[in-house]
N, CA, C and O atoms as a MOPAC input file, in Angstrom:
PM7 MOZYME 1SCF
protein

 N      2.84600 1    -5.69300 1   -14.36600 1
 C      3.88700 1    -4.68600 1   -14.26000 1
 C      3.27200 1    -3.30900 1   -14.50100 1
 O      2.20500 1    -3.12200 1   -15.08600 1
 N      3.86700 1    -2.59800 1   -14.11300 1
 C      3.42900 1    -1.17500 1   -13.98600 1
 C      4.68700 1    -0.03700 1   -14.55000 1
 O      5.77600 1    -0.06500 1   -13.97700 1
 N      4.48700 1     0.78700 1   -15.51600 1
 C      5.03800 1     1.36200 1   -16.05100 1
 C      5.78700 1     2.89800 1   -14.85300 1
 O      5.15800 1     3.41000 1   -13.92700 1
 N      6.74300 1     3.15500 1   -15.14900 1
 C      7.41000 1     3.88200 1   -14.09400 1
 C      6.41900 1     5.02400 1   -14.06600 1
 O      5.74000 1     5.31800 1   -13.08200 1
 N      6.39800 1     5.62000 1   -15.19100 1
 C      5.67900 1     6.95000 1   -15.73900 1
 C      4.16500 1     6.72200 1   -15.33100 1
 O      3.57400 1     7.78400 1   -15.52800 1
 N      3.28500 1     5.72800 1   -14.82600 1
 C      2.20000 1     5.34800 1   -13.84600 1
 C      2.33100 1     5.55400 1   -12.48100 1
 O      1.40000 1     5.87100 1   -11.74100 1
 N      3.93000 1     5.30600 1   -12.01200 1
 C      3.73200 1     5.27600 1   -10.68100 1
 C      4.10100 1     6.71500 1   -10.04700 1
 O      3.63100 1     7.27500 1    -9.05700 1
 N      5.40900 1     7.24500 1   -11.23000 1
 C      4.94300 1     8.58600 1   -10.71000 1
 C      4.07200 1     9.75600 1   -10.83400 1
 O      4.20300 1    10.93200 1   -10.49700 1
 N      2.90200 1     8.92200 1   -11.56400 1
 C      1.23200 1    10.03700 1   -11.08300 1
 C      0.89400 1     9.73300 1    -9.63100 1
 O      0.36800 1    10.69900 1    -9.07900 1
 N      1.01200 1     8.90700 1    -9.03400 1
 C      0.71900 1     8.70200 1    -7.61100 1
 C      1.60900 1     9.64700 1    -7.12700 1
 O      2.66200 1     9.97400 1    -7.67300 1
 N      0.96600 1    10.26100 1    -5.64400 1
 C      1.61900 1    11.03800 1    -4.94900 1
 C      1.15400 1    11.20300 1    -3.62100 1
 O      0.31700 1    11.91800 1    -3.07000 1
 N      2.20100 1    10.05100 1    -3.17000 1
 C      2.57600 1     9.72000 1    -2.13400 1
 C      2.95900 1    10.41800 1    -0.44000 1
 O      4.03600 1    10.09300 1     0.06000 1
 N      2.42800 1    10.94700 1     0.00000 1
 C      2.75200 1    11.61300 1     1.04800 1
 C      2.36600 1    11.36200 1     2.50200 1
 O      1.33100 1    10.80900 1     2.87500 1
 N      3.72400 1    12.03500 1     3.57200 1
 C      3.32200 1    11.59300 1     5.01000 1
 C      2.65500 1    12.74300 1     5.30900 1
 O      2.89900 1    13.87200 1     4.88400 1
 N      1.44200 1    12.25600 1     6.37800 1
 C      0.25100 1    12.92500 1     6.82100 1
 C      0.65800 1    12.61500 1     8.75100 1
 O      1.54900 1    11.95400 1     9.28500 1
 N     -0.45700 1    13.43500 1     9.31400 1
 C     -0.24400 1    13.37800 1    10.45400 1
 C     -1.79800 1    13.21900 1    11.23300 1
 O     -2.33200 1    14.20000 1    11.75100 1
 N     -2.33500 1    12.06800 1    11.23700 1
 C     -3.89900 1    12.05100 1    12.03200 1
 C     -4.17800 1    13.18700 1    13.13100 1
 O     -3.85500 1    12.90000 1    14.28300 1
 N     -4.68000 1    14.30200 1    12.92000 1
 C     -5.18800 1    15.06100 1    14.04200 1
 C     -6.22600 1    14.80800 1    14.68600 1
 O     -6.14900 1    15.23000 1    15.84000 1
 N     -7.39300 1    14.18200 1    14.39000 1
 C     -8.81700 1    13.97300 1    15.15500 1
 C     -9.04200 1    12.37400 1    14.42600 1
 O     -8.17700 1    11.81100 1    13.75500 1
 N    -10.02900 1    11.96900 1    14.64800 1
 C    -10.35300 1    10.95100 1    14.31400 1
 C    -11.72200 1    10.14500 1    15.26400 1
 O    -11.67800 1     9.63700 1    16.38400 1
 N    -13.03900 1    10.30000 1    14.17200 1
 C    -14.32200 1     9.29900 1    15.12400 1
 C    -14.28700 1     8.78500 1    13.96000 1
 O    -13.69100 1     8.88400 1    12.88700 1
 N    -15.78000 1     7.71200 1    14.90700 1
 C    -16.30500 1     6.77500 1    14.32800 1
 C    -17.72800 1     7.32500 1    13.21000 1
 O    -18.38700 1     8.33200 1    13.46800 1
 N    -17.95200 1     6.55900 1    12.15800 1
 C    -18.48200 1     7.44600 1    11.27900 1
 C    -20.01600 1     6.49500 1    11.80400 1
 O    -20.04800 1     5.29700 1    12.08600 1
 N    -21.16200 1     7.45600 1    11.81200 1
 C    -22.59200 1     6.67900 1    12.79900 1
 C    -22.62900 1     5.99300 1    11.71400 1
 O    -22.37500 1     6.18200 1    10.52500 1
 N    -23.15800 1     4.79500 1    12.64900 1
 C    -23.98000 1     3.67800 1    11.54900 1
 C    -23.10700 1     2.93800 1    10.64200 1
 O    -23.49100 1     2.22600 1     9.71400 1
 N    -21.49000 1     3.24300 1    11.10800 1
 C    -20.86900 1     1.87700 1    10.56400 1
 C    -19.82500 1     1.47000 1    11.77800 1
 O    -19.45100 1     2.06200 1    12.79000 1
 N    -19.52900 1     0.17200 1    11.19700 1
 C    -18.65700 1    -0.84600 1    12.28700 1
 C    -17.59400 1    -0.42400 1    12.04200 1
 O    -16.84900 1    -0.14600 1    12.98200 1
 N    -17.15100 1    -0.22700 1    10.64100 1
 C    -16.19500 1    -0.94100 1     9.83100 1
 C    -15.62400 1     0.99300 1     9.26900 1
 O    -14.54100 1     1.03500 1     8.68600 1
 N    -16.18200 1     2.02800 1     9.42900 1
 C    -16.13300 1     3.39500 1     9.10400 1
 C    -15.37100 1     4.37400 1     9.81200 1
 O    -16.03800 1     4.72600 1    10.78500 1
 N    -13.94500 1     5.15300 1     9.75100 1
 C    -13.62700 1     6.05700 1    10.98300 1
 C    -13.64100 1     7.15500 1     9.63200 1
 O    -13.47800 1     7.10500 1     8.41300 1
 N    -13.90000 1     8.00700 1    10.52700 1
 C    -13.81900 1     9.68600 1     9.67700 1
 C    -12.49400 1     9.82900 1    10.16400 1
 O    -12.40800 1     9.30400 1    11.27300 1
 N    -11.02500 1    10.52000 1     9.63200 1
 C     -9.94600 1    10.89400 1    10.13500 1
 C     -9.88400 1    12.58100 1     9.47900 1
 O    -10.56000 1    12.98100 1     8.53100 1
 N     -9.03600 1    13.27100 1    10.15300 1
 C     -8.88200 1    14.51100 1     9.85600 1
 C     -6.86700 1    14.72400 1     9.88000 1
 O     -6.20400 1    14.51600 1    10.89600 1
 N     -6.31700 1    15.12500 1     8.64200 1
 C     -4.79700 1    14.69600 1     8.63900 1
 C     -4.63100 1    16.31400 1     7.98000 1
 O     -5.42700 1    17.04700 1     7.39400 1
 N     -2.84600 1    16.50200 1     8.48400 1
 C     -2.14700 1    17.33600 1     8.47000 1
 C     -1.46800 1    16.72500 1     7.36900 1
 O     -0.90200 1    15.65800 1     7.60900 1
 N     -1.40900 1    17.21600 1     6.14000 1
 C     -0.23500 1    17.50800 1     5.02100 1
 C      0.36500 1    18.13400 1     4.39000 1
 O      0.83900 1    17.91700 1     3.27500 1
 N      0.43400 1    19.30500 1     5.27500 1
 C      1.54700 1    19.98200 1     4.94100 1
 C      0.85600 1    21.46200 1     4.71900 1
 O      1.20900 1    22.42700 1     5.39700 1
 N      0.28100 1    21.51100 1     4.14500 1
 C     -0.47700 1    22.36900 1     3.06800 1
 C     -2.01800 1    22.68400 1     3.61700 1
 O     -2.67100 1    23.35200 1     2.81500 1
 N     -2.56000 1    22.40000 1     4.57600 1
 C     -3.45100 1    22.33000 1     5.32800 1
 C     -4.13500 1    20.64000 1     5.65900 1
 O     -3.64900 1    19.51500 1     5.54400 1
 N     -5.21700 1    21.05400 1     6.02400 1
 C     -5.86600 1    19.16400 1     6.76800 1
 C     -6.72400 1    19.03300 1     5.31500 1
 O     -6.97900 1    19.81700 1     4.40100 1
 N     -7.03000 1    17.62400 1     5.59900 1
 C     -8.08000 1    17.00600 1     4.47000 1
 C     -8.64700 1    16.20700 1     5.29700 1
 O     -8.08700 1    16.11100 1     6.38900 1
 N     -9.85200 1    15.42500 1     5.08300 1
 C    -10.77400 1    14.59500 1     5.50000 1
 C    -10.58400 1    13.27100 1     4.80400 1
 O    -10.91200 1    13.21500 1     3.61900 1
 N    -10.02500 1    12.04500 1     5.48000 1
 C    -10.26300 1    10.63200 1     4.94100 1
 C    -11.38600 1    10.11700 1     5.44700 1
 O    -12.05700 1    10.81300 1     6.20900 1
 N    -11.76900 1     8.88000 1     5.13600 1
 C    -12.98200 1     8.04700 1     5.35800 1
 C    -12.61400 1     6.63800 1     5.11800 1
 O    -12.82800 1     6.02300 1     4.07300 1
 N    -11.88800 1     6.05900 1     6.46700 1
 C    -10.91000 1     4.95400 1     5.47400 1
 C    -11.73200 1     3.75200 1     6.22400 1
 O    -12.41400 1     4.14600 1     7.17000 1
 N    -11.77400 1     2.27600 1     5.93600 1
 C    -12.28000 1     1.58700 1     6.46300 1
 C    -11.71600 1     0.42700 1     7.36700 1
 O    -11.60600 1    -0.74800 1     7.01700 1
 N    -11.38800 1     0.94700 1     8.56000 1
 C     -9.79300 1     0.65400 1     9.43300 1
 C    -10.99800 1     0.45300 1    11.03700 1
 O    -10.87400 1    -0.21600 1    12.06300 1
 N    -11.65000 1     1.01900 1    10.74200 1
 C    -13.18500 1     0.62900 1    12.65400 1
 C    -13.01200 1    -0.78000 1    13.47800 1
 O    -12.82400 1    -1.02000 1    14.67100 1
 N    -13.17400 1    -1.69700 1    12.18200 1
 C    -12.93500 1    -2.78600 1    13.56500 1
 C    -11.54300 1    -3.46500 1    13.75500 1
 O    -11.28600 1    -4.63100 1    14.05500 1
 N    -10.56100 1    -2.21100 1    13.44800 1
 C     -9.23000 1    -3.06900 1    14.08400 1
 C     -9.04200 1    -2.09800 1    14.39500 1
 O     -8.23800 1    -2.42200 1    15.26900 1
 N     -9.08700 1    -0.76500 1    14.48300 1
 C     -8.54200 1     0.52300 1    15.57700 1
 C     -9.67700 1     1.04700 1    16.30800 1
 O    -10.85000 1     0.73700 1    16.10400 1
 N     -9.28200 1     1.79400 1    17.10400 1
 C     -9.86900 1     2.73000 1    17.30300 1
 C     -9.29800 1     3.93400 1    17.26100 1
 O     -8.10900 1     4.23600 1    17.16600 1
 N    -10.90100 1     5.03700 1    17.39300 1
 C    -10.17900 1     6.65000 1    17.28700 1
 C     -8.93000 1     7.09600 1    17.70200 1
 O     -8.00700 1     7.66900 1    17.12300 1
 N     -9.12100 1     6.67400 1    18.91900 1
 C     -7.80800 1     7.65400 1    19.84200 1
 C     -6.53900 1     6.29900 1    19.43900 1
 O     -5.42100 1     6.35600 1    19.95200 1
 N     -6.82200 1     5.46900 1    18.74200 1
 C     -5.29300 1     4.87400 1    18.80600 1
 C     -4.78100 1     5.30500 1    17.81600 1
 O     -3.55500 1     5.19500 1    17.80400 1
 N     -5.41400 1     5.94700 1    16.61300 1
 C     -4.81300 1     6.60700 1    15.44200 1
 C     -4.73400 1     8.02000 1    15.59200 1
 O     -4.06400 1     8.59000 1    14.73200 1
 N     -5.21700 1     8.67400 1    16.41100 1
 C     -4.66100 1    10.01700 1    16.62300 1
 C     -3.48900 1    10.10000 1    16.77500 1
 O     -2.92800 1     9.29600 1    17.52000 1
 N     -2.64600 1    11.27600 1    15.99500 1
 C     -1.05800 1    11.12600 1    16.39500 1
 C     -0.45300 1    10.30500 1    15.50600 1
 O      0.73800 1    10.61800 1    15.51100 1
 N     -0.61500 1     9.55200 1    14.85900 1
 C      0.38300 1     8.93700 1    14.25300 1
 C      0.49700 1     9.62100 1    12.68000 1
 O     -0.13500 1    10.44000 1    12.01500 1
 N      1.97500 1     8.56700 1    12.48200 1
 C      2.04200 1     9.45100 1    11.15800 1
 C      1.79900 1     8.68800 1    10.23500 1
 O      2.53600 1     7.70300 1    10.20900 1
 N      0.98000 1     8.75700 1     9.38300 1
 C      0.72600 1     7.27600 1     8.42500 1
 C      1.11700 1     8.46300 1     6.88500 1
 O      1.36800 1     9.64900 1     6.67400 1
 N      0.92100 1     6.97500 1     6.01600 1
 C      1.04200 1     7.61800 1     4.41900 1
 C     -0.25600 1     7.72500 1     3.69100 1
 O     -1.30000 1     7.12200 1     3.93900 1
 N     -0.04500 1     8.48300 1     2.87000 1
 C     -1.45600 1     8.50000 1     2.27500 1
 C     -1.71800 1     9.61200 1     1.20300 1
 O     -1.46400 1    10.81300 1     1.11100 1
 N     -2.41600 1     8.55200 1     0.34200 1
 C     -2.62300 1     8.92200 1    -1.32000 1
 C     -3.51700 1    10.01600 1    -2.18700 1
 O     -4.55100 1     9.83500 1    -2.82900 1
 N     -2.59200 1    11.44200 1    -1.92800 1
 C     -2.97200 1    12.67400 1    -1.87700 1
 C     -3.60600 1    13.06700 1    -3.16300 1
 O     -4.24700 1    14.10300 1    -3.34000 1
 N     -3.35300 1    12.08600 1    -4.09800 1
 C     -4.06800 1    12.71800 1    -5.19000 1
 C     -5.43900 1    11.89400 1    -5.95000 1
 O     -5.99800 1    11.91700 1    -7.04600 1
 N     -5.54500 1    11.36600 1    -4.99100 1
 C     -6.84100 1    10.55500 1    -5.83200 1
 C     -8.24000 1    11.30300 1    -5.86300 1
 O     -8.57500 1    11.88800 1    -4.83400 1
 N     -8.65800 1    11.31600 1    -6.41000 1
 C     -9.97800 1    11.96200 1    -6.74700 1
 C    -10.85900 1    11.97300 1    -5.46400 1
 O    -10.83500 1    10.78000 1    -5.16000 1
 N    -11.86500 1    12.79900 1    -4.22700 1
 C    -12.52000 1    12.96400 1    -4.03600 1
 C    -13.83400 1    11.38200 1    -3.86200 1
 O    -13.95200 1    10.43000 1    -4.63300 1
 N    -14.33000 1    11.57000 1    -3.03600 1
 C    -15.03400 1     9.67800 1    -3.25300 1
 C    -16.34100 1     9.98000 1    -1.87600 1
 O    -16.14100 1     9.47100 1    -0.77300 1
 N    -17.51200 1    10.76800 1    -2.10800 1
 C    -18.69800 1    10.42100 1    -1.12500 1
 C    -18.32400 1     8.85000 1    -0.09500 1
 O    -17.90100 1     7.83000 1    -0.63900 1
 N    -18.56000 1     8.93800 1     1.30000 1
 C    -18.67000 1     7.71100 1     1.50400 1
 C    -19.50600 1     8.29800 1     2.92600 1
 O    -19.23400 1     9.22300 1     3.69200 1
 N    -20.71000 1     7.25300 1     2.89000 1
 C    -21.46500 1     7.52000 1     4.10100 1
 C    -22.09600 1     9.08000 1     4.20100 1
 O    -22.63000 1     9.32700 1     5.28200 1
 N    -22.09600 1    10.11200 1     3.24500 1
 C    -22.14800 1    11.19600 1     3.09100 1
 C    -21.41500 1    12.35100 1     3.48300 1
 O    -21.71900 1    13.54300 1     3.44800 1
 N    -19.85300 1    11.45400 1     4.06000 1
 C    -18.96300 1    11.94800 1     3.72300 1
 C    -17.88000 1    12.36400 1     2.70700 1
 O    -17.86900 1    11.48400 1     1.84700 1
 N    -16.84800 1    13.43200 1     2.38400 1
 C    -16.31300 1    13.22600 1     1.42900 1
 C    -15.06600 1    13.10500 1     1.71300 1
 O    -14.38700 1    13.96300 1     2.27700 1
 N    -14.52800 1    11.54500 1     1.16900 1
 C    -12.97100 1    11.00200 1     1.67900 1
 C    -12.18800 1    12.19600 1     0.70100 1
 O    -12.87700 1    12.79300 1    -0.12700 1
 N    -10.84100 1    12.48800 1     0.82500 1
 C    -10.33900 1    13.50800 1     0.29700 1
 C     -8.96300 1    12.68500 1     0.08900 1
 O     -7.99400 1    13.41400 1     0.30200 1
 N     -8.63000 1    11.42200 1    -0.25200 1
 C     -7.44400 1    10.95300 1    -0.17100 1
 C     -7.91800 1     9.29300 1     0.44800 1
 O     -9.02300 1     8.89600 1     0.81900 1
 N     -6.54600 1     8.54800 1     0.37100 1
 C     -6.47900 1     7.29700 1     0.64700 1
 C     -5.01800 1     7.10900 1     1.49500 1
 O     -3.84900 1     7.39200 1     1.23200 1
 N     -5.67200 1     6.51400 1     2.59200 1
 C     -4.49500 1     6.12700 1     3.75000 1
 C     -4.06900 1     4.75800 1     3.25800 1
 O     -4.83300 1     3.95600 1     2.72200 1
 N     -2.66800 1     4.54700 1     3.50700 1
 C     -2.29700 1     3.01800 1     2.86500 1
 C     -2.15100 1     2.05100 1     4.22100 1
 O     -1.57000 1     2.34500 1     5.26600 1
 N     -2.87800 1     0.75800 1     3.88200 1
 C     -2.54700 1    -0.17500 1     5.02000 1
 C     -2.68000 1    -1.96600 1     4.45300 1
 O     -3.40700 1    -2.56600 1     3.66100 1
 N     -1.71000 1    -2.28100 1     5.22700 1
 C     -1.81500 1    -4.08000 1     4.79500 1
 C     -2.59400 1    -4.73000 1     5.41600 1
 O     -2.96200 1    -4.28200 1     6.50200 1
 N     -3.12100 1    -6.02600 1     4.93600 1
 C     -4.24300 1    -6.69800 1     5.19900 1
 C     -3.64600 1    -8.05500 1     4.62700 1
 O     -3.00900 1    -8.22300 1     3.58700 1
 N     -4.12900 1    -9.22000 1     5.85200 1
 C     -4.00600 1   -10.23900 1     5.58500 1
 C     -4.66900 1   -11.19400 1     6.39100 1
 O     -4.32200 1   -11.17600 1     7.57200 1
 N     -5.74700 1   -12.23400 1     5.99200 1
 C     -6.67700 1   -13.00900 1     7.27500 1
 C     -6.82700 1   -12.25200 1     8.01800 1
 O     -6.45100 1   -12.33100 1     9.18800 1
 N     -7.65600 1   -10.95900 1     7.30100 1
 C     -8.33300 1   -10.26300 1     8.52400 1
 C     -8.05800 1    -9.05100 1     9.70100 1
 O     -8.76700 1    -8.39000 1    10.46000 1
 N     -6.29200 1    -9.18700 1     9.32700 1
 C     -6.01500 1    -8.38800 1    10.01100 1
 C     -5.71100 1    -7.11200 1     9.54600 1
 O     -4.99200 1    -7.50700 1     8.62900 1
 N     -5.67800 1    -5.95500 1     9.44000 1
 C     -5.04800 1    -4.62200 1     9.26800 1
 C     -4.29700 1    -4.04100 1     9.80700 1
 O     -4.49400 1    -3.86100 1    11.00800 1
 N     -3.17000 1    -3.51300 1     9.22100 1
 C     -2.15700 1    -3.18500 1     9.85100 1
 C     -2.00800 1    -1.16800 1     9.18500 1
 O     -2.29000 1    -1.05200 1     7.99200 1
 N     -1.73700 1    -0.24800 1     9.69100 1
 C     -1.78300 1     1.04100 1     9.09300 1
 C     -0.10900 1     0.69300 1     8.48900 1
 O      0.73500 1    -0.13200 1     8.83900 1
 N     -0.13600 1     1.87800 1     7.31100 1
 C      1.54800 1     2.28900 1     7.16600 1
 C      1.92800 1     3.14500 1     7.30300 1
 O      1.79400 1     4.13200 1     6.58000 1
 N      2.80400 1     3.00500 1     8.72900 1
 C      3.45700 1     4.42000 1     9.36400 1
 C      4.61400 1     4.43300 1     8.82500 1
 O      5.14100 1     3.69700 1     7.99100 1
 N      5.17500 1     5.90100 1     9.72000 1
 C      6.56600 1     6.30700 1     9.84100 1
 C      7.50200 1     5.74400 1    10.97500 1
 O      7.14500 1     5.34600 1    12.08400 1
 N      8.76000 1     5.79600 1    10.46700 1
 C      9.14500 1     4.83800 1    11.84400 1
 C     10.02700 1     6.05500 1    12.70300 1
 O     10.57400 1     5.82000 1    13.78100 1
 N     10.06300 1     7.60400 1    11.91100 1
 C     10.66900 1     8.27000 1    12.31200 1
 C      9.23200 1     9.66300 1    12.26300 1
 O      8.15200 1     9.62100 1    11.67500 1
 N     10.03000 1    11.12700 1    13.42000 1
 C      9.07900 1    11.75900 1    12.66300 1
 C      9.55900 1    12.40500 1    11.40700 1
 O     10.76400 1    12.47900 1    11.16400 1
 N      8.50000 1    12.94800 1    10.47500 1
 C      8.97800 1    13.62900 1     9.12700 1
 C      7.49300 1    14.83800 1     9.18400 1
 O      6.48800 1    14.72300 1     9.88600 1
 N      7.78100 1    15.79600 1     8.32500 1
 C      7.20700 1    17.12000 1     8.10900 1
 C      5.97500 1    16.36500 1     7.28300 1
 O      6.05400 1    15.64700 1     6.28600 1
 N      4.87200 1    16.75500 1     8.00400 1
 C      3.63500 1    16.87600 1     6.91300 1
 C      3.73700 1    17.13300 1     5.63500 1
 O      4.08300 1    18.26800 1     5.30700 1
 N      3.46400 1    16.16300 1     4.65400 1
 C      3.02200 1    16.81100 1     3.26400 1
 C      4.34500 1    15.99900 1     2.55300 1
 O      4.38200 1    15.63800 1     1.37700 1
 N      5.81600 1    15.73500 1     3.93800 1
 C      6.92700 1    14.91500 1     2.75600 1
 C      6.32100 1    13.87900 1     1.78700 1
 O      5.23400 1    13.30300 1     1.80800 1
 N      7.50500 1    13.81400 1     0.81200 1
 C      6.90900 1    13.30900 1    -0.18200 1
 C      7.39300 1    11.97700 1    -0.50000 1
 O      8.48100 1    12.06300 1    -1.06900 1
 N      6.92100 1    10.53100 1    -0.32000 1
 C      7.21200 1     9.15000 1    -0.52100 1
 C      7.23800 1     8.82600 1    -1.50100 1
 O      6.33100 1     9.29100 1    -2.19200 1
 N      8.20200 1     7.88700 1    -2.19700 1
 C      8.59400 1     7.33900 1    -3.20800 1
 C     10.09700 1     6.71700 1    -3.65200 1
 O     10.24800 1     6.19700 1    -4.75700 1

């Protein structure tokens, strides 16, 4: 269990994928570039071998605006995109409507 006053340090927000490659030298690596509101940030999420670039451009996914900063590949992820996983598969978590960059989930 998780204490309420834990969950609201998370901060939750819809983003909007503007660009998005493949990061060199991994399978499994996309660099994304997202709109939240407040200007873009850089993720580094590990989503390569079930999307591709241009299928995540455009969409509106969620994603975890306050987590600390994280080198990956000598990139620097700036946040965490949320997605389900099960036998392998990955699924992103979108919006099913549109909403303003930067709204706030919870």
């Amino acid at each position: 269990m998780v204490a309420y006053e834990d969950f609201e340090k998370l901060d939750l927000r819809a983003a909007k994928v503007v660009a998005a490659e493949r990061v060199e030298g991994s399978e499994k690596l996309l660099r994304l570039e997202v709109e939240l509101g407040d200007g873009k940030r850089q993720l580094v999420a590990g989503i390569g071998k079930h999307y591709a670039p241009e299928e995540v451009v455009g969409k509106s996914i969620v994603v975890l605006a306050n987590l600390e900063p994280k080198m990956i590949k000598g990139l620097e992820s700036q946040g965490m995109l949320l997605a389900a996983w099960d036998e392998g598969n990955v699924v992103l978590v979108t919006l099913d409507r549109e909403m303003k960059e930067g709204s706030r989930i919870g």
